[in-house]
N, C-alpha and C positions, 0 to 999 in steps of 0.2 A: 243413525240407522245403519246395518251392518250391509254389506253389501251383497249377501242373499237374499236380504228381507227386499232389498229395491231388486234384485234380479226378478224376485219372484211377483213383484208388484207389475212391473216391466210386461214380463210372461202373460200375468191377468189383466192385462191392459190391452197387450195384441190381439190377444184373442175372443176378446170381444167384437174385433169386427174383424173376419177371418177371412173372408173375401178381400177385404179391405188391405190386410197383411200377406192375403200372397200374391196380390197383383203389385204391391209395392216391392216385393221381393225377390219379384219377376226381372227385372229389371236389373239388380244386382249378379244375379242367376245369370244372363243372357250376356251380361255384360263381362263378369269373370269370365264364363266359357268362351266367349271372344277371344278375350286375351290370351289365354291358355291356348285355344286351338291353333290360331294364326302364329302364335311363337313358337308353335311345335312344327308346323307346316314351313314356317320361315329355317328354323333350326336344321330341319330333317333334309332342307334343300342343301344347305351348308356342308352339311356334313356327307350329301354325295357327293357334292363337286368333290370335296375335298378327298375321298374317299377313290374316285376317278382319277384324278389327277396324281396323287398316290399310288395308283395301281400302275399308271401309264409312266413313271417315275420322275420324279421332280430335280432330274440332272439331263433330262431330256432338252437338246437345243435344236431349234428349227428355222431355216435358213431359205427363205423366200427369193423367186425374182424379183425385185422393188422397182418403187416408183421412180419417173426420170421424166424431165423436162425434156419438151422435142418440138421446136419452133415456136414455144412458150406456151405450148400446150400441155400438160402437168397429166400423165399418165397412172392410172394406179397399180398395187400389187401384182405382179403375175403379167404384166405388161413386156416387161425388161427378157431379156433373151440370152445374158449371158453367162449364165449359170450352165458349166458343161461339165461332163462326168468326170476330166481332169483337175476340176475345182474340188469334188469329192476325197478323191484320191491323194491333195496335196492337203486338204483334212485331215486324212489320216496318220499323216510324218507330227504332227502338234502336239505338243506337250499336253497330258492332262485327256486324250482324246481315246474312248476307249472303241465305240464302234460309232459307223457310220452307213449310213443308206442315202442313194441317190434317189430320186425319186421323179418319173416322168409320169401322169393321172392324166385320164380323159371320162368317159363313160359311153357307155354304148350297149345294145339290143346280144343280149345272152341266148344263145338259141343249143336247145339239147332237144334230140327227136321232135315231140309235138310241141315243146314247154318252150315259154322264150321267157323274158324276165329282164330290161331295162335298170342296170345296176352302175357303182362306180368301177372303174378297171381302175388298179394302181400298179403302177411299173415301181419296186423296187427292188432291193438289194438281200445279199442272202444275210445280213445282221440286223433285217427288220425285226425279227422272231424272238433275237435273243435283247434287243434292248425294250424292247415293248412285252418280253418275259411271258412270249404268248404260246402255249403248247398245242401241239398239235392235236386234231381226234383221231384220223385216219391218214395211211400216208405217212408223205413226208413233205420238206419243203426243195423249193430249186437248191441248186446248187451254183457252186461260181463259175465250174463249166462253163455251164448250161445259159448264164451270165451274161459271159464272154460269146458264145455262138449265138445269141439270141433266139433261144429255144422257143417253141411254140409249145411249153407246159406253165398250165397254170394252177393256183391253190386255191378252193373256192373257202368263202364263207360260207355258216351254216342257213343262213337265210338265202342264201342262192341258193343252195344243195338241195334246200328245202322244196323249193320253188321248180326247179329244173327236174330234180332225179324223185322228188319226194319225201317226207321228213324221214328223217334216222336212216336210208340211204348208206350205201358203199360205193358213193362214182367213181371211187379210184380206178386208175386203168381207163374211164369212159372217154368220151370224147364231145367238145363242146364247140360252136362255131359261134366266130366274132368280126364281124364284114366278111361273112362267105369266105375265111378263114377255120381250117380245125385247129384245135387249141390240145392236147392231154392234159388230163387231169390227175396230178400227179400227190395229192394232199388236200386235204379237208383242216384248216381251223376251228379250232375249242369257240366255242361261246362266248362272245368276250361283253355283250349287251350294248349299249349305249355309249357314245363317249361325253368329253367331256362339252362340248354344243350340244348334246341331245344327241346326234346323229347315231344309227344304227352299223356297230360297227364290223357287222354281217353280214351283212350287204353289200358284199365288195366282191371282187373278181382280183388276185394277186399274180404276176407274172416276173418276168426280168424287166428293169425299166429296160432294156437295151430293145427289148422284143416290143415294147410299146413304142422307142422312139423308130425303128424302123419298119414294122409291119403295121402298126395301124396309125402313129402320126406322119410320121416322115419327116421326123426332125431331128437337131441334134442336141438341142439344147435340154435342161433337166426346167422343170418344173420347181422342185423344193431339193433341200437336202436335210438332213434330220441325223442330230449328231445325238451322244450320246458321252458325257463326260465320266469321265473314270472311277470318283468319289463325286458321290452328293454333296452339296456347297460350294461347288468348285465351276459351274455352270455361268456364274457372272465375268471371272478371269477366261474361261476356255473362250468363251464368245468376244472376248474382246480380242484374244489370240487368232481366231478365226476371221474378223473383222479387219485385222490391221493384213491378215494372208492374200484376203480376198481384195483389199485396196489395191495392193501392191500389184496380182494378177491380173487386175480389169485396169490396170494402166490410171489409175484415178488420181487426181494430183491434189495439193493441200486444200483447194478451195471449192472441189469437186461433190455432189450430192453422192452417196451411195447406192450403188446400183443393185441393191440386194438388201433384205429386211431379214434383220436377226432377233427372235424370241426365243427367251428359256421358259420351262413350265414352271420355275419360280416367281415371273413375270406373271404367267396366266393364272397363277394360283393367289397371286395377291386379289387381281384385280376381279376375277370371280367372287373371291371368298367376300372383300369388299361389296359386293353387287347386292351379293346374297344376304348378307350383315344388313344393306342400305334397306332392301328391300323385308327384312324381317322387320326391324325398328319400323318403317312403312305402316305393313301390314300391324301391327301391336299398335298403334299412334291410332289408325282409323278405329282398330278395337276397343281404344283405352276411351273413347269418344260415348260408349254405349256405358261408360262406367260410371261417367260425368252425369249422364243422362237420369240412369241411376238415383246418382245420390241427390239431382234436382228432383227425382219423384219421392225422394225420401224425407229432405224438408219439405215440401208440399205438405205432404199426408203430416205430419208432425206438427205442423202450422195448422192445419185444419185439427189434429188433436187437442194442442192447445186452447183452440177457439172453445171446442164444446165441453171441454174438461175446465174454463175459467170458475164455474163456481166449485169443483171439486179440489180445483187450487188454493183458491181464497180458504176454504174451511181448512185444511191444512196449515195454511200458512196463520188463520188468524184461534190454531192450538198450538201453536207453538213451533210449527217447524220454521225450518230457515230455508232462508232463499238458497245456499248451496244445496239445501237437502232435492228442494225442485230442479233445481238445476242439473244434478246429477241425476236424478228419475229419468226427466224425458232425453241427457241423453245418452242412458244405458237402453233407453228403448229405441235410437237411432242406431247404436253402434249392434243389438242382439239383432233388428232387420237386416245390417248392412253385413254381420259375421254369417247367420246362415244364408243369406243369398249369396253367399263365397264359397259355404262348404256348399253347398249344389252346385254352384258354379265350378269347383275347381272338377269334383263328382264327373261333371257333364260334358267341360271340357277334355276332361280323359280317356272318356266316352267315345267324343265327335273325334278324336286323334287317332284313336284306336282302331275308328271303324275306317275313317281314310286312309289309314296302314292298309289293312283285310281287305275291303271292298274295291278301292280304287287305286290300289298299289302306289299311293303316296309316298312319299317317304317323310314320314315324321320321325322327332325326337322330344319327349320333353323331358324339361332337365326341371331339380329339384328347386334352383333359384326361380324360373318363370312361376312356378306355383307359388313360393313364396310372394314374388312378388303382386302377385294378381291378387290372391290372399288378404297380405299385407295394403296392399293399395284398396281395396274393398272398406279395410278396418278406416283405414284413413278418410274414405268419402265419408263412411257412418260417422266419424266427428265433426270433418269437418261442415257437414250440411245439418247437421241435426244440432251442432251450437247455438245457433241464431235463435232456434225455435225453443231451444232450453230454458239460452239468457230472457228469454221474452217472457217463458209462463213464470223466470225467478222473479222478475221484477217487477211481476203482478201488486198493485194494492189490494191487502184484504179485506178492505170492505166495500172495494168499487167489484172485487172479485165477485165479494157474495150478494150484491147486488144484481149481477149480469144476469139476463135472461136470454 
């Protein structure tokens, strides 16, 4: 028998219980758009970080206070204090090292006229701008001066600006207070959104670190420093150059802990992108689970086809047809429920993808393999759940078949 005449045989066999055929189909349906969504949703994640971290530039090195034991008490990050702005500076003599920012962060109560607004303050340098490739909208930035004297001008983000002066706003020129301190505001920052934690990276308040370590902490130490290597790739040798600098100035001897933590965004981009990989595969695994589910409603209803179609089988079988010919019958009719509950499904999932783009500013991506695969893995449950039920009506006897009532 040709394999349109069983296509078609197939067809008038679904459709006689049609209820029956799209609640079985349901399932396949529900199960592909799983897959497809959650792999667009996991992808879309991926490809921000990646996109973030990109942007922020991936020869960026960032140079912490570290951890250090102290009466055997094991301290963590940002604990250590001897990170000072001549450690910056003796950064900058190192092979390989193109800019660098000292950086002294606190946070504190933003107040402009009625408006006050609880934000980050970060103290740094005047080559924040250019390694982080971030333009200004209004204004300008400090300068080295300004540095040096520890000027009271600062550059807001547009989520202060927004907040303090009002959206779209011209504070340049204005004047802002920080501990019953005024501040000038000397520049507005572009837009830059989220970083790569989520964090909103607008929501800041930018000055000299020099002006944070003396006017509002009163200290001398730096908080982070934040290098910036010359060529991309060059970020694992720069940081070991900077590591063996920093040894040597904090007095540390061979057997000594390091008193300073050093990360590249080569580092952070591994172990993000990894995260986000873990967690897609995740998300696809719990969805691949509704597919399984699936193709168990799919033998089911097959097996219960079998039952009531025994003596439609026997008469078949006892003109002459052959057990392969049964067996591939029921299952072209396993593999045609398990193919369109895939094409609606992939349908549905690009649907539900589309709308979490638009509606809920997700970020999705779907790539042309996850459809395949969800697709393809769909074809696959249709055989392999719908064989058992095939070999079962092939190996019917035909005259216990045409006996059955």
């Amino acid at each position: 028998m040709s394999i349109l005449m069983t296509l078609r045989i197939a067809l008038i066999a679904l459709s006689r219980n049609k209820l029956r055929t799209v609640l079985t189909t349901l399932g396949m349906i529900i199960g592909v758009a799983a897959v497809i969504s959650m792999v667009s949703i996991g992808t879309g994640a991926r490809t921000s970080v990646e996109q973030q971290i990109s942007s922020a530039g991936t020869n960026l090195i960032m140079i912490n206070a570290g951890s250090f034991n102290m009466g055997g008490v094991r301290l963590g990050t940002g604990n250590q204090s001897t990170l000072v702005a001549d450690d910056a500076k003796a950064i900058r003599d190192i092979d390989g090292v193109r800019w660098v920012a000292a950086e002294a962060n606190t946070r504190g109560q933003v107040i402009a006229s009625n408006e006050n607004w609880a934000t980050s303050i970060r103290g740094t340098d005047v080559d924040f701008v250019l390694m982080r490739s971030w333009p200004l909208l209004a204004g300008r930035f400090f300068t080295e001066s300004e540095v040096t004297q520890s000027a009271k001008v600062v550059v807001l983000g547009t989520t202060v600006r927004d907040q303090l002066f009002g959206t779209g706003a011209d504070p340049v020129g204005g004047t802002i207070r920080i501990q019953n301190q005024p501040f000038r505001v000397v520049g507005v920052l572009a837009s830059k959104g989220q970083g790569q934690m989520g964090q909103d990276q607008d929501d800041a308040v930018y000055m000299p670190y020099t002006t944070v370590q003396k006017k509002l902490l009163g200290i001398t130490h730096l908080n982070s420093i934040t290098v910036s290597a010359a060529q991309a790739g060059t970020s694992a040798a720069v940081s070991d150059r900077i590591a063996s600098l920093l040894r040597v100035r904090h007095h540390l001897g061979a057997g000594d802990d390091d008193d300073f933590n050093i990360r590249t965004m080569e580092e952070l981009s591994g172990i993000l992108t990894a995260t986000t990989t873990t967690m897609t595969l995740l998300l696809a695994s719990i969805a691949a689970v509704s597919l399984l589910v699936g193709g168990i409603g799919i033998m089911n209803i097959m097996l219960v086809s079998v039952t009531e179609r025994t003596r439609e089988v026997g008469l078949r079988l006892a003109l002459g047809a052959r057990g392969r010919d049964v067996l591939i019958q029921f299952l072209v009719e396993a593999i045609v429920l398990s193919l369109v509950g895939g094409l609606i499904g992939v349908a549905l999932g690009l649907g539900i993808s589309g709308g979490l783009a638009t509606f809920m500013r997700w970020p999705t991506a779907t790539s042309p393999s996850s459809i395949a695969t969800a697709f393809g893995f769909s074809a696959a449950v249709g055989i392999f759940f719908g064989f058992y039920p095939a070999r079962k009506a092939a190996a019917l006897d035909p005259i216990d078949a045409l006996r059955y009532e």
